[in-house]
N, C-alpha and C positions, 0 to 999 in steps of 0.2 A: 560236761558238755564239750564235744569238738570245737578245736577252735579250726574252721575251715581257713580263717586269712594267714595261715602258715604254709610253710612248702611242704608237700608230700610226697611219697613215692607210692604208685598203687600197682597192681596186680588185678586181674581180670579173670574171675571163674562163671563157667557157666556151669548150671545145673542140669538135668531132668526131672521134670515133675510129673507126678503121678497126677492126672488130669480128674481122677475121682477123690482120691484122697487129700490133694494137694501138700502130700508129703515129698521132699527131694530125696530121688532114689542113688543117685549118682553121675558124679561129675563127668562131664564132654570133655576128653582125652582131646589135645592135640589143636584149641582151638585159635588160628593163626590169628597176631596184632591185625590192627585196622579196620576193624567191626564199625558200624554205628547203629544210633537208635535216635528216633525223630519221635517227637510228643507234639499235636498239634490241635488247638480245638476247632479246627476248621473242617478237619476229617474224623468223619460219625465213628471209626472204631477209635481213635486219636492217638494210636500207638502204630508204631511199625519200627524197622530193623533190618539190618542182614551182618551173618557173620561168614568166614570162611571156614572149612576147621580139614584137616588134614585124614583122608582115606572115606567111607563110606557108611556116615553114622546112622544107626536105626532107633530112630528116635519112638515111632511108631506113633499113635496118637495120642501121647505125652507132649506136655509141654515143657519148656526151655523157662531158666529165669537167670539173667544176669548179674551177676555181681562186682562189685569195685571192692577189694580188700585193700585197703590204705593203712599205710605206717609212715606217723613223725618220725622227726629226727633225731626224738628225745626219746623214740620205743613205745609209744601209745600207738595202737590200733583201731580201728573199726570197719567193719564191711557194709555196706550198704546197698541197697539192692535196685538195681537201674531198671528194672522191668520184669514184666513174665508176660510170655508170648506164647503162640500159637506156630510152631514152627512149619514150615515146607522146603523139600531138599527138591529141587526141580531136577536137580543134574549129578552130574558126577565127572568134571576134568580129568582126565587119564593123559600122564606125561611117563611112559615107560612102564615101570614099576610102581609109580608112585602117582597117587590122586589125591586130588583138593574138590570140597563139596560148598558151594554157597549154601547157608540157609538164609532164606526169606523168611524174617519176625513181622508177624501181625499182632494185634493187640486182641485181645480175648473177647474185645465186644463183636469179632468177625463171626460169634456162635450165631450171634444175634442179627447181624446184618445180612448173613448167608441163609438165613430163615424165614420162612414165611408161613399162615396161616392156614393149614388144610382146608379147614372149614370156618366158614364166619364163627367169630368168636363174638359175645357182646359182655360191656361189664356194667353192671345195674347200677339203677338210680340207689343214691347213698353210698356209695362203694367209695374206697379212698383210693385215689388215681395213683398213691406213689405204692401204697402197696400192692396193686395191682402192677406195674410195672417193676417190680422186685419178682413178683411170682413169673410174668413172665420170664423171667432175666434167670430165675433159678430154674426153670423149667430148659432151657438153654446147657444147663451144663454150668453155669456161673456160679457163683460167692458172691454175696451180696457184704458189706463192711457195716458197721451197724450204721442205722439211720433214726431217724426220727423221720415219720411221715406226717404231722402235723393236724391236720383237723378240716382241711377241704376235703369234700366232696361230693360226688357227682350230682347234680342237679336234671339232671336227663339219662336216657342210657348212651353208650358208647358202643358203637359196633367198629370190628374191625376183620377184614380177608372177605368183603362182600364183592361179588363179580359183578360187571358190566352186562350189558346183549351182545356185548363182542365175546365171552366169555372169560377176558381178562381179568384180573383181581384190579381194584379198584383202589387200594391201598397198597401199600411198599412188603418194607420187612418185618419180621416182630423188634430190630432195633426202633426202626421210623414208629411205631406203633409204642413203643416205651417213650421215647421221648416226646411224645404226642401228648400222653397220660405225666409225663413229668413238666409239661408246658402247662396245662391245665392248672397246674397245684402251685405255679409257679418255682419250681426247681429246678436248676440246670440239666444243662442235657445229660447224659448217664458217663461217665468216665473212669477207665482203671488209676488203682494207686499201685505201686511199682509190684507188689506182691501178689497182683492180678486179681483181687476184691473190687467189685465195680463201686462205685463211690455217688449215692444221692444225696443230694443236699438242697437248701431253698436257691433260689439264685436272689444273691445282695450287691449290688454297684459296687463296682473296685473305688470309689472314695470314700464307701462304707464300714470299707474292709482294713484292718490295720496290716502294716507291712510285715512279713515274716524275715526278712532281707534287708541288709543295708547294704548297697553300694556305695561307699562312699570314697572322692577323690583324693590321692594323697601316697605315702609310701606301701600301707598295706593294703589297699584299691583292691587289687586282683582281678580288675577289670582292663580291657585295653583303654587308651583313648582315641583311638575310629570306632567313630557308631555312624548312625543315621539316622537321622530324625525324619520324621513326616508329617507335614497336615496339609492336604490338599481340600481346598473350599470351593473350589470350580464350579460343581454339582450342586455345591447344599443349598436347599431349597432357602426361599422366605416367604413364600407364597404356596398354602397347601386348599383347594377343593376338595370338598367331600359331599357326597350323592348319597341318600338312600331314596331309596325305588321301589314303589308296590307297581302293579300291573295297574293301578289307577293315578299313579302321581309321585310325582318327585320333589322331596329332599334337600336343599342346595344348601349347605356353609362354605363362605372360606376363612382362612385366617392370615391373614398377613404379620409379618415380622415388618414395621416402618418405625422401628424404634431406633432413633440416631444414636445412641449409645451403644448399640447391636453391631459386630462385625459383619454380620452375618445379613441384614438388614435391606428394604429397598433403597432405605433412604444413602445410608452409608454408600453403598454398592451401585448405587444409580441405574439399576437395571433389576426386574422381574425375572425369579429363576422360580417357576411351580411346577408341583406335584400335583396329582387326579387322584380319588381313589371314589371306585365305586362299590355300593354294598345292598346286598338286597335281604340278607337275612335281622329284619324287625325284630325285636322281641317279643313274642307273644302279652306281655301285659301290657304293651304298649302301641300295638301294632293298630286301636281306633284312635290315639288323642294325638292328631297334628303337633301341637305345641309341646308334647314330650319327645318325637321323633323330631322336631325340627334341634330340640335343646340336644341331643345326642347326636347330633350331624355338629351340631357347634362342637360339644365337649371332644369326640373325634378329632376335629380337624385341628383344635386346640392341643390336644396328647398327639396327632401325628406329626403337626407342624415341630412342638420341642422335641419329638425322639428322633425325624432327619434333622434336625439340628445340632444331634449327638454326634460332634466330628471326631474323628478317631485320629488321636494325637498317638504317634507310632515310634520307638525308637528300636533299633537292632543292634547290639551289641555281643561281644565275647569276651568270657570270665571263665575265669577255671571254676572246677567246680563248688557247686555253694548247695545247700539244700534245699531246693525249693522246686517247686512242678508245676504242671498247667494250671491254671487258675489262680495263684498262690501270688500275691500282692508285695512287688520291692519297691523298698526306693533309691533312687538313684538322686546324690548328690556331684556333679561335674559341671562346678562352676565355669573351668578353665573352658570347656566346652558350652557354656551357657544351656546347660541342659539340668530341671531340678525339676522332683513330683514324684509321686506315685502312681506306680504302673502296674497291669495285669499281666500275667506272665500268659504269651498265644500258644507262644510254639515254642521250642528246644530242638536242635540238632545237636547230640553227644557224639562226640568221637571217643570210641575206646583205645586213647592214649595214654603218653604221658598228661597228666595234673587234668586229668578227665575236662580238657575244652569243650566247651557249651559256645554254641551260636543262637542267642537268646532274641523274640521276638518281645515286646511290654508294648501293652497299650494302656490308654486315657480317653474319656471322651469328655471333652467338654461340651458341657451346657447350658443352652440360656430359657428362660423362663420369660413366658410374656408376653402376650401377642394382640394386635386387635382382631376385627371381625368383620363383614360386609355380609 
């Protein structure tokens, strides 16, 4: 195994990839330092990129994939592959004789968010929502990495690409529409691994999750010491209402957080900060027995009240490079900085440098459990 807390010297190739085969056909001549690539799960294809590369490459609709060739100091190597994209040359700089081309790298979920539905599509009752969003996804032009799709499934049908009286489509893209079918089954949203296999999995709490990573303070660190931390509590509720609503009568719970042990709390806080939410869709088995839709307006405001209570402990930090990717669970020991825990990895900005520097997002959410009721 690499030992990553050593110094390294690395080299930067990029590929062409045969977009059916996904075999690399041949290496991009000439492609100049200072590229980068951003991995974020906040953006639905969650990859992007740009490189510069010298004269006027014809990539055609192939794709690109990134590499870091690294060599210790003792002659041990390994390549490792920082992404595969969907390239676009927008331009072509002409200085005399001589031209430089930006490319703009997206992430390969752009087959899927640039797509939409000709005609209503519907997926049946019993169907399994994650293999349904796999078919879509390979239907797209994708690789799916293997999965397990687990044993939910659909309890009603699913339509999706239905139009309005305006004649609009009423739904998004066949991405929005995969992560629809991946919510359902409870699985995270759909995301590439750096070899451009879209990647499904269940979605499990990062303090569920063991660390793949150690950060740890001291001489082989390899992280800086400026970071930033964040938790802002401004907003977070302790007071949540919840409504359900038929065309003959309403619904009312709230849940209060008044627990003096609670940061978060009326009583701690000395002041009311609430949330509203209203809901008219009943469940049909329950939609004559008053006292089951009222106990479901409680359990509601009870599961809404502790999920905005889920504050998002935030730190941003840079490390040279370590192996790890969005989602993928470090932890961070830096005492001297009064900062300890396990964190989820959001985002990555890679500079294609020297000792490949990462601008690392990690979050945590703290939670508290516990509420009364009126």
């Amino acid at each position: 195994m690499s030992d990553w807390s050593r110094p390294f010297d690395v080299a930067y190739r990029v590929m062409r990839v045969d977009r059916v085969s996904g075999v690399e056909v041949v290496e991009l001549p000439w492609v100049i330092s200072g590229g980068s690539i951003d991995r974020d799960l906040g953006l639905d294809i969650r990859e992007s990129g740009s490189l510069t590369v010298l004269g006027d490459p014809r990539i055609g609709s192939d794709w690109v994939r990134v590499w870091a060739d690294v060599t210790w100091h003792d002659g041990a190597k390994e390549s490792v592959a920082l992404g595969t994209f969907l390239p676009n040359v927008p331009k072509r700089d002409i200085d005399w004789r001589a031209s430089t081309s930006p490319i703009d790298l997206y992430g390969l979920l752009q087959n899927a968010a640039s797509d939409v539905f000709e005609n209503p599509i519907t997926i049946g009752e019993g169907e399994n929502p994650v293999d349904q969003a796999a078919a879509i996804l390979k239907g797209c032009g994708l690789k799916i990495a293997a999965y397990d799709s687990g044993d939910y499934t659909l309890s009603e049908p699913w339509t999706f690409g239905l139009r309005g009286a305006d004649g609009e489509s009423s739904d998004g893209s066949k991405l929005d529409a995969v992560n629809e079918l991946l919510d359902l089954a409870n699985y995270s949203a759909a995301r590439t691994n750096p070899m451009g296999e879209i990647v499904l999995e269940p979605y499990e709490i990062p303090q569920d999750r063991a660390p793949s990573w150690d950060f740890t303070e001291g001489e082989r660190a390899r992280f800086l010491a400026q970071m930033t931390e964040e938790r802002d509590l401004m907003n977070v509720a302790n007071v949540v209402k919840v409504t359900y609503w038929t065309s003959e009568k309403e619904y009312t719970a709230v849940a209060i957080d008044d627990d003096p042990n609670s940061e978060f709390s009326t009583v701690t806080r000395g002041r009311r900060v609430a949330a509203t939410y209203e809901y008219s869709n009943i469940p049909e088995d329950i939609k004559d027995d008053d006292k089951a839709i009222q106990d479901l307006a409680y359990k509601t405001a009870d599961s809404l009240l502790n999920s905005v209570q889920s504050v998002v402990h935030r730190i941003t930090f840079s490390h040279v490079y370590a192996p790890v990717n969005l989602h993928d669970v470090v932890s961070m020991t830096f005492p001297t900085g009064g900062v300890e825990g396990n964190f989820a990895v959001w985002s990555q900005h890679i500079d294609l440098t020297a000792g490949i520097p990462i601008q690392c997002e990690a979050r945590d959410f703290d939670r508290k459990e516990g509420n009364s009721f009126e």
